[in-house]
C-alpha positions in Angstrom: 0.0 0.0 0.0 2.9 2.3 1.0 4.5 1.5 -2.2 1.4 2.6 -4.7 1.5 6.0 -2.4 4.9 6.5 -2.9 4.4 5.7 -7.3 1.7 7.7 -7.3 3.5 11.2 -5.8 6.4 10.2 -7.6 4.1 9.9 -11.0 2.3 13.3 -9.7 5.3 15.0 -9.4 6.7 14.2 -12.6 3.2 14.9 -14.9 3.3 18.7 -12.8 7.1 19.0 -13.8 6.2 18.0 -17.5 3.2 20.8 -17.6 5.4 23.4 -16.1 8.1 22.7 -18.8 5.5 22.7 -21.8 3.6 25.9 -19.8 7.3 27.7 -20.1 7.6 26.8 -23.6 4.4 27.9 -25.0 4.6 31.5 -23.7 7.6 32.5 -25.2 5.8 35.6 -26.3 5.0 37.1 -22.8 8.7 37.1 -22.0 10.0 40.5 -21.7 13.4 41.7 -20.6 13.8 44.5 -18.3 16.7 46.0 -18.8 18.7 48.1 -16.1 20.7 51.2 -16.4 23.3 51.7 -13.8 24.7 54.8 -13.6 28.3 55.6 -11.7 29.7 58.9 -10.6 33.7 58.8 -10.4 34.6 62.0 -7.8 37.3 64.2 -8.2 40.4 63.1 -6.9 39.6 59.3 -6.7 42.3 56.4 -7.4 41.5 52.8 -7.7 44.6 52.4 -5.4 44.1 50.3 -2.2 45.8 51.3 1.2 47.1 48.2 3.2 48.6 49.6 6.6 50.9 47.0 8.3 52.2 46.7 11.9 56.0 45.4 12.3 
């Protein structure tokens, strides 16, 4: 009995998986990229150099 439970969820689980996949597939048309802009301000004076400060 445990068994036929177990097949069963297994068998559930892969029909939902399969609908999903085919669900994706088909709406290929509602798919619309956002795209970001990402704007950076450099201020004056400013190196890419790092500071390491070391004790001896």
């Amino acid at each position: 009995m445990r068994n036929n439970i177990l097949g069963g969820l297994v068998i559930f689980m892969v029909v939902l998986t399969c609908l999903l996949m085919i669900d994706d597939i088909s709406n290929t048309e509602n798919n619309t990229s956002d795209q970001i802009s990402v704007e950076i301000e450099q201020p004056e004076n400013h190196t890419d150099l790092a500071i390491i400060e070391t004790e001896e």
